[in-house]
C-alpha angles and dihedrals in degrees: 000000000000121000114198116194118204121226096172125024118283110218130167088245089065091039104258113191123291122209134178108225118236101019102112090072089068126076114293111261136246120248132218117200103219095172078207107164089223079066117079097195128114088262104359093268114196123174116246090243140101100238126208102225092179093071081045105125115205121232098228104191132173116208117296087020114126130207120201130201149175107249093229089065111112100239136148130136138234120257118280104265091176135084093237108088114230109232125179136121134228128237123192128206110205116173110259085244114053130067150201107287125224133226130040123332095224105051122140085237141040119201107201115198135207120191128232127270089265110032133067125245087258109047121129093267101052089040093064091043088052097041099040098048086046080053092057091048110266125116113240128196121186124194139178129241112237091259099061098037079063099046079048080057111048105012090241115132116222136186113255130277123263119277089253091061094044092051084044098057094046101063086040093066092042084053092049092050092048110206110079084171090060093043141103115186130194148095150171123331108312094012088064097041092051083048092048085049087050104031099094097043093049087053090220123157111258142336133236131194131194102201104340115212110234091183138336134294115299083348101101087154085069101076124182103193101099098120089035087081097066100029109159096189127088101253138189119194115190111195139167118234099235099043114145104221089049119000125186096270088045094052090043086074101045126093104243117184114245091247087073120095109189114204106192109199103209120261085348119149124207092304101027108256112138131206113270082243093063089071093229134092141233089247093056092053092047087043088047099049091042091060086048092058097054094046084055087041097048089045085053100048097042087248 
């Protein structure tokens, strides 16, 4: 939501902003960068769209009055063709938990990633997933449970929320991106075990986890893999063999649904790092788990 606050009148005559009611309930629109001098724009931006102009409203504001709008709304104005000069300043509401995405606006997916219960949505580890599936031509959004957009805050750490609040969130952030069946949802850890709790009820297109947690640390009697037996949902788990909270003999005795593709990185630990012994590295098993993800992602996709 962006909120802009008047300090001068905004009149049609000094090209007050324009908006078309109703547009932010459809897709978000692509953008082309036209760099044209009449734009004054950062780099000319103009949606991919024909817009009706005749069904345009004008935001007419006084001084110290305030508009508000989704940022999805189709809105602009006209140049200032008065003498009076138009002066305001935006300001933009984004849930603490969400963040800029990266790859291109108009891919056929969006993974969305949740981070682990440690770890923060922009960690080393999260950074090359992100940047390396956005590489291969998916978009990719990451976001932050309560929880951790508080600990970002203060620089207290905290324990996890509750499962209902995870799952919560999470729907919260399918619903804000609009489009489930365009959709692949996961993450690392507990972000991909709350998706994978999620993944059949919010009807999205596919899951991903990064080192999903079968059951907790040195209680492999605690597993956590009851839903995963009926799993609707296309799902990847990338997973390194020696992985603490599932390694490849423990997953070798579980019922997985069919729906289910396992991607062992060799040697690799929760986060796939292998020993120096093993003769890989921790890169090659990012690298490796990232090519494995678009291949989930362009099958998927019909690519």
């Amino acid at each position: 939501t962006t909120a802009w606050v008047a300090l001068s009148p905004s009149t049609p005559e000094n090209g007050c902003m324009r908006v078309i009611p109703g547009t932010h309930t459809a897709e978000q629109f692509s953008h082309t960068d036209t760099h044209h001098e009449s734009n004054m724009l950062s780099r000319g931006q103009v949606i991919d769209t024909d817009v009706d102009e005749s069904k345009a409203a004008d935001i007419v504001l006084k001084p110290g009055e305030m508009s508000l709008h989704h940022v999805r709304l189709i809105h602009g104005s006209e140049a200032n063709r008065s003498e009076d000069r138009r002066i305001g300043f935006a300001i933009r509401y984004i849930p603490p938990h969400l963040r800029q995405v990266n790859g291109p606006h108009d891919a056929a997916l969006t993974l969305v990633l949740a981070h682990g219960a440690g770890a923060l949505m922009d960690s080393l580890f999260m950074d090359a997933f992100a940047e390396g599936i956005a590489a291969g031509g998916f978009r990719v959004a990451r976001f932050e449970f309560p929880y951790m957009a508080q600990r970002r805050e203060t620089g207290k750490k905290r324990p996890p929320d509750r499962a209902p609040v995870l799952e919560a969130t999470w729907h919260k952030v399918i619903d804000h991106l609009g489009s489930p069946a365009n959709t692949v949802i996961g993450g690392k850890s507990m972000g991909g075990r709350i998706a994978s709790m999620i993944a059949d009820d919010a009807g999205v297109a596919g899951l991903v986890c990064l080192g999903y947690p079968f059951h907790p640390p040195g209680k492999p009697e605690r597993t956590r893999t009851a839903h995963l037996e009926e799993l609707r949902t296309p799902a990847l788990i990338v997973q390194g063999e020696r992985d603490t909270l599932g390694n490849r003999a423990d997953v070798a005795g579980y019922t997985l649904a069919s729906t289910i593709e396992m991607v062992w990185l060799p040697d690799g630990d929760h986060s796939f790092k292998p020993r120096k012994a093993s003769g890989h590295t921790e890169q090659e098993n990012w690298n490796c788990g990232i090519e494995r993800i678009l291949a989930f992602m362009a099958a998927l996709s019909g690519a």
